[in-house]
Each structure stands twice: as structure tokens, then as C-alpha cells.
C-alpha positions as CSV (number, residue, x, y, z in Angstrom):
1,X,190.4,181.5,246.7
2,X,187.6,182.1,249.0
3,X,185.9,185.3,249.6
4,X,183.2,186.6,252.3
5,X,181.6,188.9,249.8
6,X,178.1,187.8,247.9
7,X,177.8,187.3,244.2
8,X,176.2,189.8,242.4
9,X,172.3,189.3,241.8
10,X,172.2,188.8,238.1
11,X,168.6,190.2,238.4
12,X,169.1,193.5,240.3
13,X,168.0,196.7,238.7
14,X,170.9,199.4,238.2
15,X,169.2,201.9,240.5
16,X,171.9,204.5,238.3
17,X,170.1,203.5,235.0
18,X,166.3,203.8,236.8
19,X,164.2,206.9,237.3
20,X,163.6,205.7,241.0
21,X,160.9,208.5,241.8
22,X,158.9,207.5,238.6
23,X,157.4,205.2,240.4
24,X,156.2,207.7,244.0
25,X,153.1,208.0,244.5
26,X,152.8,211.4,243.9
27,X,153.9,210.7,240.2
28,X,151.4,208.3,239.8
29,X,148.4,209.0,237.3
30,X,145.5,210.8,239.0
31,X,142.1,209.1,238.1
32,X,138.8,210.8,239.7
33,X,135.8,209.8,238.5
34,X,133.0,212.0,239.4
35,X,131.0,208.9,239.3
36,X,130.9,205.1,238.7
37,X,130.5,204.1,235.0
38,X,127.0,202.3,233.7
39,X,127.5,199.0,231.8
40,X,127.0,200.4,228.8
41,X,129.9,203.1,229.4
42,X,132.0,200.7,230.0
43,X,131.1,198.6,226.7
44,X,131.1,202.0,224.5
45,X,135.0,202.8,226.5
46,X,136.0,199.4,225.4
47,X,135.3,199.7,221.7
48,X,137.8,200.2,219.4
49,X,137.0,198.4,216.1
50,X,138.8,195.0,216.6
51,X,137.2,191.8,216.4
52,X,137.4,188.5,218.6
């Protein structure tokens, strides 16, 4: 038996089983930095005790 309608993607997200509007931009995470970080901010933000 033939059909005209399209198989299901097997990869499509169930749009009833996803918070669509997590992902708006006005639910996005808010960074402002009142100015750009110095190398040796960044190096101190970084740490965290591991070891390469």
C-alpha cells in the first residue's frame, strides 16, 4: 500500500515533552561585566584544584 504522507523523523524533538521558551532569549543567562578580565583573572577563575 502506498501513501502520500512522510515518515516520521526518527530525530525530531517532541515539542510536548520540551520547555520551548527555555531557550528565548529573554530566559537566557544575563552576563555583564563591568569590565574585561586581566590574564591573571582569568587564570585565578579557572582554578579549581585538578591537575593535567
Amino acid at each position: 500500500m502506498t501513501t502520500l504522507e512522510s515518515r516520521p523523523d526518527e530525530n525530531a524533538i517532541d515539542r510536548s515533552e520540551v520547555n520551548v521558551a527555555a531557550d528565548a532569549p529573554a530566559n537566557r543567562q544575563q552576563n555583564f561585566a563591568t569590565r574585561p578580565m586581566t590574564g591573571d583573572e582569568y587564570i585565578e577563575s579557572i582554578k579549581d584544584g585538578r591537575e593535567i
